[in-house]
N, C-alpha and C positions, 0 to 999 in steps of 0.2 A: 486515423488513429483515435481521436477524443469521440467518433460516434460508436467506432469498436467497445471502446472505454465506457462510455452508457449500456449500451446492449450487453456486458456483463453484468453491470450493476443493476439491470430489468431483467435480467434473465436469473439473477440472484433474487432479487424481491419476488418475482413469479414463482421460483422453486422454492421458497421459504415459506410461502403460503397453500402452495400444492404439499410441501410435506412435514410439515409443521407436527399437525395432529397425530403423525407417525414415531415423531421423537427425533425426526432428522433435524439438523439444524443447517443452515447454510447460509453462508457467510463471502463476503469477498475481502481481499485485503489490498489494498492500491497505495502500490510505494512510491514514492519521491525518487530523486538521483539518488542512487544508491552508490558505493564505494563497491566497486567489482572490479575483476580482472578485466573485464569491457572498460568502465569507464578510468581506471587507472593506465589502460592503453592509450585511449582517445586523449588524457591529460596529459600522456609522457609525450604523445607528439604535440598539442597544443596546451603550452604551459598557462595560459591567460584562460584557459577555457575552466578549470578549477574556483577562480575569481568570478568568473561572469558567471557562474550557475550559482556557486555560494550567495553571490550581492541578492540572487531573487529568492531565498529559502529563509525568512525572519530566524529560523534556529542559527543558523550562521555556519552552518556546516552540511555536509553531503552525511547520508546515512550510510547505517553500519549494515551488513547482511545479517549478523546476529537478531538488529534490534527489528527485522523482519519476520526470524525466526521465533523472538518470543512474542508478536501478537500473533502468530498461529498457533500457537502453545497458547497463548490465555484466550483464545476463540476455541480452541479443541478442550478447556478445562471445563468442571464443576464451576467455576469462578463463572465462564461467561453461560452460564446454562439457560437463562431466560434472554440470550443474544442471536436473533436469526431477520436473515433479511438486512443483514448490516454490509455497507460498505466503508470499512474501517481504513480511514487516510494513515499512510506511516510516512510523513513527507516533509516533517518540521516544520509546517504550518503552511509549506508553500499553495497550497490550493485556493486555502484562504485567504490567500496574501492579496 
């Protein structure tokens, strides 16, 4: 999984400098535990499992689908227009941590 996880984020950086001078920009977006109808299954059967993911995410919380939805909207905007070759964390800080 986390070598999968690299070979996007190189295969991002390589196609962002293969097409850069095109006007293409490309970008990856790597989210944290998200709040999904997956992981709101896996919680209803294990109610402890909510706590043990929150304790290692410093934001103190699991993410929204929304707040994945808007760094792809401000990666697809005028806003990030000089942003290519990024792998943009949406994970409350957990990567860092």
């Amino acid at each position: 999984y986390i070598a999968c996880k690299h070979a996007v984020i190189g295969l991002t950086r390589t196609a962002a400098i293969d097409y850069s001078a095109k006007g293409i920009r490309i970008n990856a977006v790597c989210p944290g535990v998200i709040r999904t109808p997956m992981a709101e299954e896996l919680i209803r059967r294990n109610p402890d499992l909510e706590k043990e993911l929150v304790r290692d995410i410093p934001a103190g919380r699991l993410g929204k689908p929304e707040e994945i939805a808007n760094a792809v909207l401000w990666l697809c905007s005028p806003q990030a227009s000089f942003v290519d070759g990024h792998a943009l964390l949406v994970d409350g800080a957990f990567s860092i941590h």
